[in-house]
C-alpha positions in Angstrom: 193.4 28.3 11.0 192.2 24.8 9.6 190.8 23.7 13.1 192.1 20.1 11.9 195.6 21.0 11.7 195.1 22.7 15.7 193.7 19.3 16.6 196.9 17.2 15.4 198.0 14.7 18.3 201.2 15.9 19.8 202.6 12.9 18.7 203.1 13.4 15.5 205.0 16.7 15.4 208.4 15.9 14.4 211.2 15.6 17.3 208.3 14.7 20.0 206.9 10.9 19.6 204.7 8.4 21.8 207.2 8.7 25.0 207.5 12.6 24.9 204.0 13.2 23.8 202.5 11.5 27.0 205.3 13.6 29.0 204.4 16.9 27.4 200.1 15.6 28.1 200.9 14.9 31.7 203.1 17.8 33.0 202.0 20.6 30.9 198.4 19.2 29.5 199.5 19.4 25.8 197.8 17.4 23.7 197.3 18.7 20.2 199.3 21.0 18.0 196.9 24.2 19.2 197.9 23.1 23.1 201.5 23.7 22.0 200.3 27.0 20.0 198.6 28.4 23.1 202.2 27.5 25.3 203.3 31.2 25.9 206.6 32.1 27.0 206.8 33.5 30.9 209.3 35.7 30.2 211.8 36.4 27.5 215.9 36.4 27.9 218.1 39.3 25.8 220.3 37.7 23.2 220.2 40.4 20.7 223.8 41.6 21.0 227.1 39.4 20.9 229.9 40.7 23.3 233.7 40.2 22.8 235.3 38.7 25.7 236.9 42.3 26.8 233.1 44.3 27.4 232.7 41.4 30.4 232.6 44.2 33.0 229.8 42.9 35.5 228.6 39.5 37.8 224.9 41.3 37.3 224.1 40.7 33.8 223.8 38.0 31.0 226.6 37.9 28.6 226.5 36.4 25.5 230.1 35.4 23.1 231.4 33.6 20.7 234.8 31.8 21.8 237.2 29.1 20.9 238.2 25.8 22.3 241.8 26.8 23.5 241.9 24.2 26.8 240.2 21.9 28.9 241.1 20.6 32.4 239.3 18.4 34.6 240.0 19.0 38.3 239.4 16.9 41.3 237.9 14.1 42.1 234.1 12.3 42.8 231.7 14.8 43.9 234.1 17.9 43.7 235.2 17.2 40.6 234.8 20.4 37.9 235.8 20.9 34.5 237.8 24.2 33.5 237.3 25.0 29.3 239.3 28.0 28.4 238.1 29.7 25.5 239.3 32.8 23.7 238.5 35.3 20.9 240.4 38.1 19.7 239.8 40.5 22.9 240.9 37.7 25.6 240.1 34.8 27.0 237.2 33.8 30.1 236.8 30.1 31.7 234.1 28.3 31.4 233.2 25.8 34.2 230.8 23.0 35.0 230.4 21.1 38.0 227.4 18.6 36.7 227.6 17.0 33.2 231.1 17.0 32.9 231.2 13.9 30.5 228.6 15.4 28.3 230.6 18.6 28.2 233.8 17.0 27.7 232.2 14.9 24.6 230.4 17.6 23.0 233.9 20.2 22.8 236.7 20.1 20.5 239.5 21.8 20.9 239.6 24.6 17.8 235.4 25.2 17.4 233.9 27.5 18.2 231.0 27.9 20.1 228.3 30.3 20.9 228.3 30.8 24.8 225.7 32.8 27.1 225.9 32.8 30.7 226.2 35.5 33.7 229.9 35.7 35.0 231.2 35.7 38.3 234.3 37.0 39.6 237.0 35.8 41.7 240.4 37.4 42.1 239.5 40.2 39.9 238.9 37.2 37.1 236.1 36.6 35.2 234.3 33.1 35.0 231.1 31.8 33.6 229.4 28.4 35.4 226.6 26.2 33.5 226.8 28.5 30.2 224.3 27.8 27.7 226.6 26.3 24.8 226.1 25.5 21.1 228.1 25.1 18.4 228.9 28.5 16.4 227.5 28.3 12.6 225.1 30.6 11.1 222.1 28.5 12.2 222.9 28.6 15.4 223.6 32.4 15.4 220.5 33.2 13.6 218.3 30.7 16.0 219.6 32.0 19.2 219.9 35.7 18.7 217.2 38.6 19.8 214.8 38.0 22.3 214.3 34.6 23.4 211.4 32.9 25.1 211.7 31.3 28.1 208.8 28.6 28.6 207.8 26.6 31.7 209.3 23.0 31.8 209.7 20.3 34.4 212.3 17.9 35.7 211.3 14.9 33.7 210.7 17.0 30.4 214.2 18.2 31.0 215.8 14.6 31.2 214.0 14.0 28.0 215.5 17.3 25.9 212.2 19.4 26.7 214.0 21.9 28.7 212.9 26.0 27.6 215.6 25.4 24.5 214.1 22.2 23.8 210.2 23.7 23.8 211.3 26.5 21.4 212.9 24.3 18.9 209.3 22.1 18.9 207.6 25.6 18.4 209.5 26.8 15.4 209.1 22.5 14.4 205.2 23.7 14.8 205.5 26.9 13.0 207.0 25.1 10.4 203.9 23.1 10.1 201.1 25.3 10.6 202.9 28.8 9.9 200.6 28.9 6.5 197.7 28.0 7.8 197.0 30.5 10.7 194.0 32.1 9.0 193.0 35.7 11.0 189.4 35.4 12.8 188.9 39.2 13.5 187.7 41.0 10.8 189.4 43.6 9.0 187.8 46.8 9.6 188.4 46.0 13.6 192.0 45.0 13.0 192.4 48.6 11.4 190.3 50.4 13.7 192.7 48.8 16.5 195.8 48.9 14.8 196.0 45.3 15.5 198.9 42.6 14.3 197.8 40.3 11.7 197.2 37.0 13.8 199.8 34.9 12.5 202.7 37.5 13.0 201.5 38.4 16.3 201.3 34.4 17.0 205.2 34.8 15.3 206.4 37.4 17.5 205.2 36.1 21.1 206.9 32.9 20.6 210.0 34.5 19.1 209.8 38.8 18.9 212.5 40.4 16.8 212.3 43.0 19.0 210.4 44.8 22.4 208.3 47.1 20.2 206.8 43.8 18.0 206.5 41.7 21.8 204.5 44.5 23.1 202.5 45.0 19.8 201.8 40.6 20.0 200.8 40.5 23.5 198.2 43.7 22.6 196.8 41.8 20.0 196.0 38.5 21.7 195.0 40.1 24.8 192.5 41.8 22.6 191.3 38.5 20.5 191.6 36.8 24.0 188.9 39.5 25.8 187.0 40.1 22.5 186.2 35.9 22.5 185.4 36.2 26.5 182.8 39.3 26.2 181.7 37.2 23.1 180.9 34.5 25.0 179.2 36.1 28.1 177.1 39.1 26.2 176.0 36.1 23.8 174.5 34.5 26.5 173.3 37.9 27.7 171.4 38.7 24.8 170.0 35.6 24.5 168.3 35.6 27.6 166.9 38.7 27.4 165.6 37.9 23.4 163.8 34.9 24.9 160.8 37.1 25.4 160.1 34.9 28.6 159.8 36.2 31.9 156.8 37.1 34.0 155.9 40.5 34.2 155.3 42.0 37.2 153.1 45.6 36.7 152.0 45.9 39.3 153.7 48.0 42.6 150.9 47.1 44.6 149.9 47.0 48.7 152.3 44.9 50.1 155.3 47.1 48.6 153.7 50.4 49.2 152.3 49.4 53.2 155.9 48.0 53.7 157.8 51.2 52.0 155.7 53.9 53.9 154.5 52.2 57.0 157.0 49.4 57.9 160.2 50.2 57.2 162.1 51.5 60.0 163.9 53.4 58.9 164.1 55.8 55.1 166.1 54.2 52.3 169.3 55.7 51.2 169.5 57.0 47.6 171.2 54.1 46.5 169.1 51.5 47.8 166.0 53.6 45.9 168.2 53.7 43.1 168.6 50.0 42.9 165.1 49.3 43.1 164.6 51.6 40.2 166.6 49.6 38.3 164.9 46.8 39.4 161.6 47.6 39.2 162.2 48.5 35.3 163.4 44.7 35.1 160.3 43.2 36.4 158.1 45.4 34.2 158.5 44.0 31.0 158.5 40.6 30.1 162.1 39.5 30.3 163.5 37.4 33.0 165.6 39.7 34.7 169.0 38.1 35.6 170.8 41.0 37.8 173.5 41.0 40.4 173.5 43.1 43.2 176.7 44.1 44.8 176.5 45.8 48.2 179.1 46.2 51.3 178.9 44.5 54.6 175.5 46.5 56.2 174.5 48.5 53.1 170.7 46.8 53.2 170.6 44.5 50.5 168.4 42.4 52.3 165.8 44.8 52.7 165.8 45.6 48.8 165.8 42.0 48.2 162.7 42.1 50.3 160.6 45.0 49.1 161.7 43.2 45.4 160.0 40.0 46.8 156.7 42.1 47.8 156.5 43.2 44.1 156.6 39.3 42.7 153.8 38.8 45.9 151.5 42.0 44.6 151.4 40.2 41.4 150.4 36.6 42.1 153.6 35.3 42.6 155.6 33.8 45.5 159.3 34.1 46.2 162.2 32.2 47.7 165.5 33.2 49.2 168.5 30.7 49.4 171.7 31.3 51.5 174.7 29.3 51.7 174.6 28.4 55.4 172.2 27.6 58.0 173.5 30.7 60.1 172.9 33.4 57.2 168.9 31.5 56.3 168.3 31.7 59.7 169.7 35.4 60.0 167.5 36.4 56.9 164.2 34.7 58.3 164.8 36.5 61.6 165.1 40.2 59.9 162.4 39.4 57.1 159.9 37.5 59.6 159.5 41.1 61.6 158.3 43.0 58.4 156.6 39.8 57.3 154.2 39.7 60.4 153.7 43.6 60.3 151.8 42.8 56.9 150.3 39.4 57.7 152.4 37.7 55.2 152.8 34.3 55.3 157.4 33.2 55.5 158.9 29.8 56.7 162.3 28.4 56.7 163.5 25.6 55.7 167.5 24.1 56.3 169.0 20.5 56.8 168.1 21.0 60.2 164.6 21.2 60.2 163.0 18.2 61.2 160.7 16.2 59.1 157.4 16.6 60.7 157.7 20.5 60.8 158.6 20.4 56.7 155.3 19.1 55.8 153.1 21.8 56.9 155.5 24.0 55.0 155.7 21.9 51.6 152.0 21.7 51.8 151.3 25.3 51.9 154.0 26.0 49.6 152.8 23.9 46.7 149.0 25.1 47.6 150.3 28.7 46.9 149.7 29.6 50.4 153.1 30.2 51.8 154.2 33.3 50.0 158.2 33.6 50.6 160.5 30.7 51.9 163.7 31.0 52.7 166.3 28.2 53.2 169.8 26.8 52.4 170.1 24.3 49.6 167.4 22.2 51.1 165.8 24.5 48.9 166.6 22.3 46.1 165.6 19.8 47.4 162.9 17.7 44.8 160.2 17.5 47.5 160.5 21.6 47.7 157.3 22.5 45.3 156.0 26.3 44.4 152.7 26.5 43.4 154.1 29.9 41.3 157.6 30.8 42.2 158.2 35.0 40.8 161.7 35.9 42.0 164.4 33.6 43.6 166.8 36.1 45.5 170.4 34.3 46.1 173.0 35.5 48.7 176.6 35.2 48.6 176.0 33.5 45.4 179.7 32.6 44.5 179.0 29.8 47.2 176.7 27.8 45.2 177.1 26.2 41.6 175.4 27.5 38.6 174.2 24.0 38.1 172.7 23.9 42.0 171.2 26.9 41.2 169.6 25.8 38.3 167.7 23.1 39.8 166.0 25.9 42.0 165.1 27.8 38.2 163.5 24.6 37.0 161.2 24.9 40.1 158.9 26.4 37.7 157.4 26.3 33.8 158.5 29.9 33.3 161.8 30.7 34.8 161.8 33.2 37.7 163.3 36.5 37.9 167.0 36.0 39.3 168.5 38.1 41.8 172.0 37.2 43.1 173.8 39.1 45.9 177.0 39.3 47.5 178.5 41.4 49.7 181.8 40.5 48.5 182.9 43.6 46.1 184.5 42.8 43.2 186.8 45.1 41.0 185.0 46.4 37.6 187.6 44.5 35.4 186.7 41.1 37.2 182.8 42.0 37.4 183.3 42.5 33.5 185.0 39.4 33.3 182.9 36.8 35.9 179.7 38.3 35.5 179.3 40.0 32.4 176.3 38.3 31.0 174.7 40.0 34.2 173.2 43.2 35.0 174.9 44.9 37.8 173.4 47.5 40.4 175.5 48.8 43.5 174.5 49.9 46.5 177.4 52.4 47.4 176.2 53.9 50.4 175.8 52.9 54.2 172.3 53.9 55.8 172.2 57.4 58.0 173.9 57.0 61.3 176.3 54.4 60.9 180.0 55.8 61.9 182.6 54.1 59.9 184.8 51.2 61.8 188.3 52.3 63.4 190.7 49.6 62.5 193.6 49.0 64.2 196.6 46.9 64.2 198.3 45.5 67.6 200.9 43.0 67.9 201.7 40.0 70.0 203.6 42.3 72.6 200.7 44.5 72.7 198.0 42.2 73.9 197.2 43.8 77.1 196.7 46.8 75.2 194.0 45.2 73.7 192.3 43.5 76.9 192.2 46.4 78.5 190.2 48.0 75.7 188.2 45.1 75.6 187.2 45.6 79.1 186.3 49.5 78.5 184.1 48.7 75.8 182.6 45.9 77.9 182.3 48.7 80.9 180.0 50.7 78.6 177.7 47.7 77.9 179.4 46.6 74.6 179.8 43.1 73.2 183.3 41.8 71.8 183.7 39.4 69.1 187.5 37.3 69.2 187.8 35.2 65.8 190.4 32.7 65.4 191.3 30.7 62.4 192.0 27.3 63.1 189.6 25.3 65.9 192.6 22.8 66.8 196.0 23.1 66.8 197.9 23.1 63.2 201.4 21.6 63.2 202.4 23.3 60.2 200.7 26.6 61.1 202.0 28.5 64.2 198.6 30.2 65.0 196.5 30.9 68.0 193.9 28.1 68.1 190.6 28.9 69.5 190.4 26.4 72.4 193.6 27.9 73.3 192.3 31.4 72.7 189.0 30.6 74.8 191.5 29.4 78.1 193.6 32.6 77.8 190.4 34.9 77.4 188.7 32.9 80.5 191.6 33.7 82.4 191.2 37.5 81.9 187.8 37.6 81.9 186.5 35.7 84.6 183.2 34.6 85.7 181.3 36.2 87.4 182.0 39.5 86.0 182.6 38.3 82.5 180.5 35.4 80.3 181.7 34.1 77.2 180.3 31.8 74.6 182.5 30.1 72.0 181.0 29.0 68.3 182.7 27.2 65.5 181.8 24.8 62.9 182.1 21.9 64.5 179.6 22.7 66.8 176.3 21.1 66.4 173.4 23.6 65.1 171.2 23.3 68.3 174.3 23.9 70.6 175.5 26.6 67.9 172.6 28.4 68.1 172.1 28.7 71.6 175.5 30.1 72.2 174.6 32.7 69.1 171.1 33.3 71.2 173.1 34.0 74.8 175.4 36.7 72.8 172.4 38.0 71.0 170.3 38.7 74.6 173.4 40.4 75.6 173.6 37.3 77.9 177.4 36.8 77.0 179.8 39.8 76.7 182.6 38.1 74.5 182.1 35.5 71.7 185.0 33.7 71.0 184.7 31.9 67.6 186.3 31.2 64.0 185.1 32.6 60.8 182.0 30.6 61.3 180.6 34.4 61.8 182.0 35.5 58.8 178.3 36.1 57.4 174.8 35.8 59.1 175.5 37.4 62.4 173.9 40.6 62.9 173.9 41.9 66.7 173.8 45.7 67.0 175.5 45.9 70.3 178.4 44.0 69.2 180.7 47.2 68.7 184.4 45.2 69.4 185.8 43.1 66.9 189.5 41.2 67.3 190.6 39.2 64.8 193.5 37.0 65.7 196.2 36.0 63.5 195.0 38.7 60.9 198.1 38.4 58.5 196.6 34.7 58.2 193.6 36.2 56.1 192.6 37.4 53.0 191.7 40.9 52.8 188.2 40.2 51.2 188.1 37.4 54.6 188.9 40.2 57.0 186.6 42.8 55.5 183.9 40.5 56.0 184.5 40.0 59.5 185.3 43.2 59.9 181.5 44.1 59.2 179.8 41.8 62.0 180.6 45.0 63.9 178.9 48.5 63.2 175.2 47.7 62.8 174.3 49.9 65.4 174.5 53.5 66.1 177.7 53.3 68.3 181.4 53.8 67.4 182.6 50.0 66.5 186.2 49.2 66.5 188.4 46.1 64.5 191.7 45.6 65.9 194.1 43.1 63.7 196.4 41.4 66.2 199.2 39.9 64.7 202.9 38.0 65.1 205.3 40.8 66.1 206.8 39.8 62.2 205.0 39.3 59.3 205.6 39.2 55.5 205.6 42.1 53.2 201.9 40.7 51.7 200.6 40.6 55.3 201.6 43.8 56.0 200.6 45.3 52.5 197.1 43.6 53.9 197.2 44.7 57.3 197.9 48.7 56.2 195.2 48.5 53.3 192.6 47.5 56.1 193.7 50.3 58.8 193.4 52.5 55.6 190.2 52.1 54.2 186.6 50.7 54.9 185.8 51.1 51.2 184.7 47.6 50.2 185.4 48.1 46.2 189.0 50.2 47.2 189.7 46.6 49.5 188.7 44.4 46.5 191.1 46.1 44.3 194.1 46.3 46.4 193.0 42.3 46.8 193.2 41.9 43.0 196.9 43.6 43.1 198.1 41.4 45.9 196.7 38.2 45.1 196.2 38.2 41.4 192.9 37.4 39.8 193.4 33.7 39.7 193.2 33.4 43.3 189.9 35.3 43.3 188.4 33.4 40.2 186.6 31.0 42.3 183.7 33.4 42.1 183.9 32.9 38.4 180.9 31.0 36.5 181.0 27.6 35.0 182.2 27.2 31.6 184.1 30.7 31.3 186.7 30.9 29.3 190.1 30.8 30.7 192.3 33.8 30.3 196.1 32.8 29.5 197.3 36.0 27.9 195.3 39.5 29.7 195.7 40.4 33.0 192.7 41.7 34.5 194.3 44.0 36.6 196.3 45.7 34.0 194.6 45.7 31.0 191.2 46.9 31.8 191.3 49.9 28.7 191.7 46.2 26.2 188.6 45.0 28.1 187.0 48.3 27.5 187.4 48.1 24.1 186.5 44.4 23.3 183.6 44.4 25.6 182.1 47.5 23.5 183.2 46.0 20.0 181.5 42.6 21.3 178.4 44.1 22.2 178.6 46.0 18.4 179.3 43.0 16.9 176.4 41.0 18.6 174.2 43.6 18.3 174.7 43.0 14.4 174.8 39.6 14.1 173.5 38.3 17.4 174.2 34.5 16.0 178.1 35.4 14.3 176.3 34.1 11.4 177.8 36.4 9.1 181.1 35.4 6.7 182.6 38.1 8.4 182.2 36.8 12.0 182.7 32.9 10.7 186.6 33.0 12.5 185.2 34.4 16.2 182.4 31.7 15.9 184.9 29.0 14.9 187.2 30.0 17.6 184.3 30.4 20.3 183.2 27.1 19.5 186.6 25.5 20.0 186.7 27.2 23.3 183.7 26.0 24.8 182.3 23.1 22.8 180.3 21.7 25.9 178.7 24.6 27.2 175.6 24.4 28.6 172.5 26.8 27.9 173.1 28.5 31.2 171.4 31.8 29.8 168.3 31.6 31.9 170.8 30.6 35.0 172.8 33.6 36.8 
């Protein structure tokens, strides 16, 4: 299609104009004859049969006639006033009644037309009526136009007043098709269209907006899911290719004696088998000299730190230094603590920097960082700081990495002449469609297993009337020298949310757990870090038996003994929320428990939630139940900057069309890495129009 033609100002489509153009711009951001293009229906309405008046035999379905004018009667007064229209065809007669726009009504009937009328009916005293019918008059335009399936588009109150109601939107999209209808030139090259069985663009463009029929619909939504997917794996495995063509990286050849001391002498503990075969993976990265640009996706415990780690000795063994940036003071403080005590075992020089670190104890560390001295340093984003200088930075490891932007974590990439190897974690699972989707310009390894000796969590669910249930389990755990976690969600109280708030929470758990038998410490986010940190310290010496806090411990919190965790209000969070918290329990060798109190009634979606939990401790089985319930535009802030925006697939139900497009992109691409070919010219123009501002973010995870 002539991109010129796409690019037309709204405006000047006939039947829209200045005043409706800057409606259409500000409630439904149309702007240009491709914005209306790209308006899909949301659903589609029957009209593919005409009934006589005498098949009306149901209140639960839409009817459609055609009927003449035989009466009219206005009844009442002011607000209750209605109008009555009797019409009739040659099987019997049905009312027709309005209770809003009755002078409209009134002035658009004539006794004697006839008029095509669809509506549902509703009964009274075994009588058929029909209220607020959709009404035209009967000619064979009007037939024709509003026959088959018809498309139901979004539309607002103030498009309405102005005639853009759903009718009023389709009659601008067959205006549009009018225009452009000859000049919707196919972009995806024969041979694939064939090998797919794929609807010529402009017919499958035809049939979404107006389908002659459910066999064509289906056939139009197939083929612009397809062209939709095929441009997004276009997009991300053109960036992926490009990366790893730059022929820039440093290579790391050597696995020298910091790895091999740390892997035989300082772990304590053996690897699983998929931590080893991670590092594999890895390892065959760093060897050659591309900038390796890999995501590692691991559940709550699995030991991704500790591979992130033994990776970081490889960049050390050759020359290199390495950094590793978390999204909160907590979790950088969390990873210093665990790394520091393998650190020291090889004489290996770590330091921490966050926002809380004061100035005069940064300077020792810039210093021996920019001298090359300092070999790993591990911080927040005051690692992006401009003052923070490598003297050789190898490998930047990033955790939880959907926190940060792809533009903050370039800044940390530019640290350095040659870009470092990139290695982003998160211990978030996400579903293979969306990881094909968000990150597919990455290479993924998953570390499926849980290290020897870790029993899986009991979850359970309690209710509000079950509360002493729970402190009586709490103090039976306590009794055996266990810790208990209690996480609320709000610090304050909400007065829109009816929710246990953790002040509140702390009084009632005081109460029941009294000094001196009982101490508790309470940590939220409003704390500030010195005082957060010594209540964290108390729990951590076993000093405290009960932390009461919000989901400030969501990540970074890593105390063996913990074994108890009660999450309050638990049909308030997200499952991927929950599963997190859920994992701040079971790092040590005992059995560790989760118990989901919640309201004594709670929605279908919080239960579905509730029961997937109790179910499962499968991070990736969690993730995809997540997708189902939420949808994956509620999870798609993980997604990267610049990505294409989906309008047409749904990740959760058309992952075999992913499939297919992501392999036919990678063929493509692996043909004509540029989509410099004739053949290709239509998926370049197209990719082009999609993301015309795109930065080079191939170096950038």
């Amino acid at each position: 299609m002539s991109s010129s033609i796409l690019d037309t100002d709204i405006s000047f489509l006939r039947g829209v104009g200045p005043a409706k153009a800057q409606l259409m711009k500000a409630d439904l951001s149309i702007s240009t004859f491709g914005d209306l293009l790209y308006l899909f229906p949301f659903r589609y309405v029957d009209r593919s049969k005409i009934n006589t008046i005498n098949e009306i035999r149901s209140d639960d379905h839409f009817y459609q006639i055609i009927g003449t004018v035989v009466g009219m009667q206005t009844i009442g007064v002011g607000r209750g006033m209605r109008l009555n229209v009797s019409v009739q065809d040659r099987s019997g007669s049905i009312d027709l009644v309005w209770f809003q726009g009755i002078k409209w009504i009134k002035a658009l009937l004539k006794p004697g037309d006839s008029y095509l009328i669809f509506g549902k009916p509703s009964s009274f005293n075994g009588k058929y009526s029909i209220v607020h019918p959709d009404i035209e008059v009967a000619n064979e335009q009007s037939i024709t136009l509003s026959t088959g399936l018809q498309p139901v588009y979004s539309s607002t109150e103030k498009l309405k007043s102005k005639g853009l109601d759903s009718r009023g939107l389709a009659r601008l999209m067959r205006t549009l098709f009018e225009e452009i209808a000859s000049r919707i030139e196919e972009i995806i090259p024969d041979d694939i269209l064939q090998q797919y069985r794929l609807l010529p663009r402009a017919h499958a463009f035809w049939n979404i907006h107006f389908p002659q029929n459910n066999y064509l619909l289906d056939q139009a939504r197939r083929r612009l899911k397809f062209e939709e997917l095929l441009l997004v794996q276009l997009d991300l495995l053109k960036l992926k290719l490009k990366r790893t063509g730059l022929g820039v990286g440093h290579a790391f050849p050597v696995v020298g004696e910091m790895f091999n001391k740390c892997y035989s002498e300082v772990l304590p503990f053996g690897l699983t088998n998929a931590q080893k075969k991670v590092i594999r993976e890895i390892r065959k990265d760093l060897y050659g000299q591309k900038q390796m640009n890999r995501l590692l996706q691991g559940d709550v415990g699995s030991g991704k730190t500790i591979v992130s780690f033994l990776v970081m000795l490889i960049a050390i063994d050759n020359g290199f230094q390495a950094c590793l940036m978390a999204p909160t003071e907590i979790l950088a403080q969390q990873h210093y603590v665990s790394i520091k005590k393998l650190a020291d075992q090889l004489d290996l020089s770590i330091a921490l920097i966050t926002g809380s670190v004061p100035q005069s104890a940064r300077k020792p560390i810039l210093a021996s960082l920019e001298s090359g001295e300092l070999k790993i340093l591990i911080g927040t984003h005051a690692l992006l700081e401009e003052v923070v200088k490598f003297n050789n930075l190898g490998i930047a490891v990033i955790d939880e990495q959907h926190r940060f932007g792809v533009q903050q974590r370039a800044s940390l990439w530019s640290k350095n002449s040659i870009p470092p190897h990139i290695l982003v974690m998160t211990a978030t699972p996400i579903p293979r469609t969306l990881a094909m989707t968000l990150y597919g310009d990455l290479d993924v390894s998953i570390i499926d297993e849980l290290p020897p000796g870790r029993k899986p969590i009991q979850t359970r669910h309690f209710k509000d009337a079950q509360r002493l249930i729970v402190f009586h389990f709490m103090k039976t755990q306590i009794a055996l020298g266990r810790q208990v976690y209690v996480v609320y969600p709000l610090i304050d109280e909400s007065e829109t949310l009816d929710l246990k708030h953790l002040t509140e929470g702390f009084e009632a758990i005081s109460r029941e757990f009294p000094l001196p038998d009982f101490a508790i410490s309470m940590v939220h986010g409003q704390l500030k870090p010195a005082e957060k940190e010594y209540e964290m310290a108390r729990f951590k010496k076993g000093e405290t038996q009960i932390m009461v806090a919000t989901t400030v411990i969501e990540v970074g919190v890593d105390v063996p003994n913990a074994s108890v965790m009660v999450i309050e209000n638990a049909e308030r969070f997200g499952l991927s929320q929950l599963h997190q918290l859920r994992g701040r329990v079971g790092r040590g060798a005992d059995q560790s428990f989760c118990l989901l109190m919640t309201a004594d009634k709670i929605s279908p979606d919080a239960k579905s939630r509730i029961e997937t939990m109790v179910r499962t401790n499968n991070g990736f089985e969690i993730a995809e139940a997540d997708l189902e319930i939420r949808g994956p535009g509620d999870l798609s802030g993980t997604r990267q900057s610049g990505m294409i925006e989906l309008k047409m697939a749904n990740l959760l139900t058309d992952g075999p069309i992913l499939e297919a497009a992501r392999n036919k992109a990678f063929e493509i691409l692996t043909q004509d890495p540029e989509l410099k070919l004739p053949v290709n010219s239509g998926l370049k123009e197209r990719l082009e129009r999609l993301s015309p501002d795109r930065k080079d973010w191939s170096r950038v995870s």
